[in-house]
Phi, psi and omega in degrees: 000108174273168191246121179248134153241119198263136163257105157181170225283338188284124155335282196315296199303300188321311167293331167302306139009269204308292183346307205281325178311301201301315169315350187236143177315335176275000189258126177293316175209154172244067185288173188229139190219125198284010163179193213278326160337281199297343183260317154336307136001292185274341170264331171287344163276353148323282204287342179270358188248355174092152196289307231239003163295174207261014195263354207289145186242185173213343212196122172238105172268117190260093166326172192217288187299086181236168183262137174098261206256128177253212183256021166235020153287317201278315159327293189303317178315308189283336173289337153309340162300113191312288189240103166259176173293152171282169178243144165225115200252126200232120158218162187264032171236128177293338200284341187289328247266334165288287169330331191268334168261012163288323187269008182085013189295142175299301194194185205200106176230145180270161173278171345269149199301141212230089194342307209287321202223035145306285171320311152348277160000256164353270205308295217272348136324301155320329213259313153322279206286340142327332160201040154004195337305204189274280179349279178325292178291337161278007172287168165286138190277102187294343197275305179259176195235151206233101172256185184256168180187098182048052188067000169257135185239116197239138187267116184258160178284159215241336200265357202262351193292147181261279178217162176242163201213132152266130181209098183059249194249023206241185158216155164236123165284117152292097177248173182292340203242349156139211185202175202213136195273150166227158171246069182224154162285178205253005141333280192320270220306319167347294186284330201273354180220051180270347157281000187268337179117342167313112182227127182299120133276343197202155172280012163215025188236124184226153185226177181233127179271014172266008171247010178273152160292281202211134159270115198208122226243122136205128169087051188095333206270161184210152198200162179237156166250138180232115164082231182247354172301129173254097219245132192261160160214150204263189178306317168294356164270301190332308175296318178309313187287314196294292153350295182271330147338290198273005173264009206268144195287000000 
């Protein structure tokens, strides 16, 4: 039975919150704390009562948009803890959902919030604190990527990405089974995943050289096949690409 605290600044989303907890069997108890202050507070009196105290939290569902300290101030505060409770992020921006699994999030559910995928929620908190410890299972998965997908958030594999696109402060991951818009440039994957075999062909193009197929040069121009896709590249990449081609085992 877990003992949870949902935090945020609205009344309504918050009391809606506590309800949806309380409603569900696995939460033993739900309380509620109207900002990042008032639930700091309330965890540092957690933690001081001990896992099996009775003040003990397990589970924090956190909003991200708040005035003053928000919730992914407070998500950083807590990973300072020796044993803090887990997070969990319930907000309606989506934009948040790498910076929110970087910080150790159980999971990242959008508003407004949905009984099915609350419980999600819910059972993989449960499942976690069932079969610690934490620490392990909460570092970052250097390996997937966390996209949204009809309010849902699915872990894509880093090796299954083919190429990436850039489109405005946003990127679309590509793979064999279709693709998925994130709101990261495509700088950042760039620098995060240039040990992974990730290489800039183009300014709107980033690739994986273990998915190119064929290089292939005509009338100057020079271009790669990824899939069944033909991706242009431009000249200042082109030698580099060239390079690495012929050194790749």
């Amino acid at each position: 039975m877990l003992r949870a605290l949902a935090v945020d600044d609205e009344r309504p989303s918050l009391e809606e919150l506590v309800y949806l907890l309380n409603a569900d069997p696995r939460i033993g108890s739900a309380e509620g704390a109207g900002d990042a202050t008032e639930a700091l507070r309330r965890i540092n009196r957690a933690l001081e009562s001990g896992p099996a105290g009775p003040e003990a939290i397990d589970v924090v569902f956190l909003d991200i948009n708040m005035p003053g300290l928000d919730g992914l101030d407070l998500a950083r505060l807590l990973t300072g803890f020796a044993k803090p409770p887990l997070v969990v992020f319930v907000t309606a921006h989506e934009d948040f959902a790498v910076q929110a699994f970087d910080l150790k999030a159980v999971d990242y559910v959008l508003k407004p919030v949905r009984k099915e995928r609350l419980g999600e929620a819910v059972r993989r908190a449960a499942e976690l604190i069932e079969t610690g410890p934490r620490i392990p299972v909460h570092e970052p998965d250097p390996d997937h990527i966390p996209v949204e997908l009809g309010g849902v958030t699915r872990f894509v594999s880093v090796d299954d990405i083919t190429h990436v696109e850039a489109q405005g402060d946003y990127a679309r991951l590509h793979t064999d089974k279709g693709s998925h818009l994130v709101r990261i440039p495509l700088s950042t994957l760039e620098e995060r995943w240039r040990s992974r075999g990730f290489v800039r062909i183009h300014r709107r193009h980033l690739v994986a050289l273990r998915h190119i197929g064929e290089l292939r040069l005509d009338a100057g121009t020079v271009s790669v096949l990824v899939g069944t896709e033909e991706l242009q590249v431009s000249r200042r990449h082109a030698r580099e690409l060239r390079d690495l081609l012929m050194r790749r085992p």
